[in-house]
C-alpha positions in Angstrom: 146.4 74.6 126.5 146.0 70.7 126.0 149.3 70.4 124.7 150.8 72.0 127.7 148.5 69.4 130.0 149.8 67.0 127.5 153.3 67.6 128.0 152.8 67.7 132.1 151.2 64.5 132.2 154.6 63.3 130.2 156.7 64.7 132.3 155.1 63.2 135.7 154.9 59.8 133.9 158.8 59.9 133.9 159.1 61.1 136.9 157.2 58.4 138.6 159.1 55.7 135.9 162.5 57.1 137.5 161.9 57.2 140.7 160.4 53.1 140.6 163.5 52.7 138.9 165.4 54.2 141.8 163.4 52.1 144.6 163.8 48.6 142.8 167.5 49.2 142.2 168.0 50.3 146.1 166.0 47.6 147.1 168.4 44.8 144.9 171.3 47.3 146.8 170.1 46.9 150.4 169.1 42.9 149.5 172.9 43.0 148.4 174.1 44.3 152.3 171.5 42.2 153.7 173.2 39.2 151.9 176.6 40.4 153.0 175.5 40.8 156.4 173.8 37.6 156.9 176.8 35.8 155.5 179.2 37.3 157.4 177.5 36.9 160.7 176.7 32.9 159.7 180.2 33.3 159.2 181.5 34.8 162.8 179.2 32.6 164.1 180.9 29.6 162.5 184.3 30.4 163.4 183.1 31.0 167.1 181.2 27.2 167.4 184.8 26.0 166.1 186.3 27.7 169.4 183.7 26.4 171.5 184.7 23.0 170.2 188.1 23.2 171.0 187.6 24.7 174.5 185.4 22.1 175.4 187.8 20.0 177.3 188.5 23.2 180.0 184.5 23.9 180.1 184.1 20.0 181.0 187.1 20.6 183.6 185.6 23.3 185.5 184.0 22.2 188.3 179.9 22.0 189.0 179.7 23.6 191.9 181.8 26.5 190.4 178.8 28.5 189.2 180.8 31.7 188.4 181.4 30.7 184.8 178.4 30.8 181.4 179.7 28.9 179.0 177.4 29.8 176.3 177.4 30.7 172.4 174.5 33.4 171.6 173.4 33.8 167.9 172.4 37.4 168.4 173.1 40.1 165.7 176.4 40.0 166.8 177.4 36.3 167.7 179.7 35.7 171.1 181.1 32.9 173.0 180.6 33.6 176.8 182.8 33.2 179.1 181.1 34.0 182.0 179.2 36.9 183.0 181.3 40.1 181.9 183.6 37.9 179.6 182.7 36.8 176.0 184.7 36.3 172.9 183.8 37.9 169.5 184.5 38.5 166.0 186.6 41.4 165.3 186.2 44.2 162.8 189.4 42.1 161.0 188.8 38.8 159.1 189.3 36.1 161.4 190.0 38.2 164.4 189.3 37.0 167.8 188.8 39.4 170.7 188.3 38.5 174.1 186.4 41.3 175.9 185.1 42.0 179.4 182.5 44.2 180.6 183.6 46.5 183.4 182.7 49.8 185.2 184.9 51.6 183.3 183.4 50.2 180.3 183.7 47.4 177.6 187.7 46.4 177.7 189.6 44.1 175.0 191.3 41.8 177.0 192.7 40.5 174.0 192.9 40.0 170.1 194.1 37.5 167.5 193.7 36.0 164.4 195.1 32.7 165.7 192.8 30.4 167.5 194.8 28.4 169.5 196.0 31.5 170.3 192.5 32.8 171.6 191.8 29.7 173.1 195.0 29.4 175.4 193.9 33.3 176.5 191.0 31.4 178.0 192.5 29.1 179.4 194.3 31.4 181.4 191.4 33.6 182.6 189.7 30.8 183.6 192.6 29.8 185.4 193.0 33.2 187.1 189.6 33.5 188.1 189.2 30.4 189.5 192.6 30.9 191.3 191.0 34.1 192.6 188.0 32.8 193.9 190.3 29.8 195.8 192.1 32.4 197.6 189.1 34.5 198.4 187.8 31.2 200.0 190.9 30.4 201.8 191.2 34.4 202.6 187.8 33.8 204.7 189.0 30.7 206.5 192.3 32.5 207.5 190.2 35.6 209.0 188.4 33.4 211.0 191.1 30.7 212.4 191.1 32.6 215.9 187.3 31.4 215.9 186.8 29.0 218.5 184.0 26.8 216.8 184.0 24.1 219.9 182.8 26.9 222.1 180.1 28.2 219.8 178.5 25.1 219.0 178.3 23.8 223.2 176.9 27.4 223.5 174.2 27.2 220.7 176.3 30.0 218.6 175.9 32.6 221.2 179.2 32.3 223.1 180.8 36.2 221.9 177.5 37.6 222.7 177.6 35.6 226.2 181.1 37.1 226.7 180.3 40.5 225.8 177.3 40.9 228.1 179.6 39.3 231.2 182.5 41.5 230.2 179.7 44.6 230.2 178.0 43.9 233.4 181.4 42.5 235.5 182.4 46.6 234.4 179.2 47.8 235.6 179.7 46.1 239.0 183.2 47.4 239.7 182.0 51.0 238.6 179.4 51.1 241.7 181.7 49.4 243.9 184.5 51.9 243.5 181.7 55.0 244.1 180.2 53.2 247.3 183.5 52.7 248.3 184.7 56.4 247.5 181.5 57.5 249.4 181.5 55.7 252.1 185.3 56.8 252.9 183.7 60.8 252.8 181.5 60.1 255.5 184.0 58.0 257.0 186.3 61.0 257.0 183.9 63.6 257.9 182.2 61.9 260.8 185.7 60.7 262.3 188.4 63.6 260.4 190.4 60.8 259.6 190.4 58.2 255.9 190.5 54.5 256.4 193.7 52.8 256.7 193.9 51.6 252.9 193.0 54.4 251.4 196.2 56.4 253.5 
């Protein structure tokens, strides 16, 4: 019988002995991915401050009361170059790849991808371009809605002047209605008291 306890104990030593050997040789595995990770992402994160570099001439061209643009480098797990809101530039899963992606309703789009920066970097140029254009003729879309506006008139009037014209319009309407019944009622009785209607109403 102590031989058999003998011979357990044994046997749960070397269990316990393989399994720390497991643990410290997953540990120096997942150390190894760690490494890899952080090195890759220092990495991403290099090649995107490089980008940011170069496009610093267009951010410093973009005007300061244009507030639709974030130019911004975030060091996050995964590092990205913002654009603006719903546009940032990444990493790739390729080496060196750069991808332009947006944000949208219908989900996160890639706009664009290449392994060439100057490539990357006249991509957004061009966006910013566009959306700048795009917000110019949005601008110049409102001022052409409202060139029948008579701003002369509203500012003598205190702003009120279609409001003004509405209520005149409104009650000049209201007049004419009861004049045409007193008229209409008043040729009746006309008509009944003498059998005969007014000259201009024959």
């Amino acid at each position: 019988m102590a031989r058999n306890n003998e011979f357990d104990a044994k046997e749960i030593e070397a269990k316990v002995l393989d399994l720390s050997k497991s643990m410290e040789r997953m540990k120096s595995q997942h150390a190894d991915r760690d490494d890899v990770v952080v090195e890759l992402n220092q990495s991403q994160l290099t090649r995107l401050e490089l980008l940011a570099r170069d496009l610093q001439p267009l951010f410093d061209q973009v005007p300061d009361e244009n507030d639709q643009f974030e130019f911004a480098l975030t060091k996050g797990e995964t590092p990205r170059l913002w654009i603006d809101m719903t546009a940032h530039v990444r990493m790739g899963a390729l080496p060196h790849q750069y991808e332009l992606v947006k944000d949208t309703r219908m989900g996160r789009a890639i706009l664009a991808a290449t392994t060439d920066k100057e490539r990357i970097g006249q991509v957004v140029t061009d966006y910013v371009a566009d959306k700048i254009l795009e917000r110019e003729r949005l601008i110049e879309g409102e001022w052409v809605a409202m060139s029948g506006y008579d701003f002369d008139d509203v500012m003598e009037n205190g702003g009120s002047e279609p409001k003004i014209q509405i209520k005149r319009s409104a009650w000049r309407a209201f007049v004419w209605f009861w004049v045409g019944v007193i008229i209409g009622v008043g040729s009746l009785f006309l008509w009944a008291w003498y059998g005969q209607l007014p000259t201009f109403l024959q």
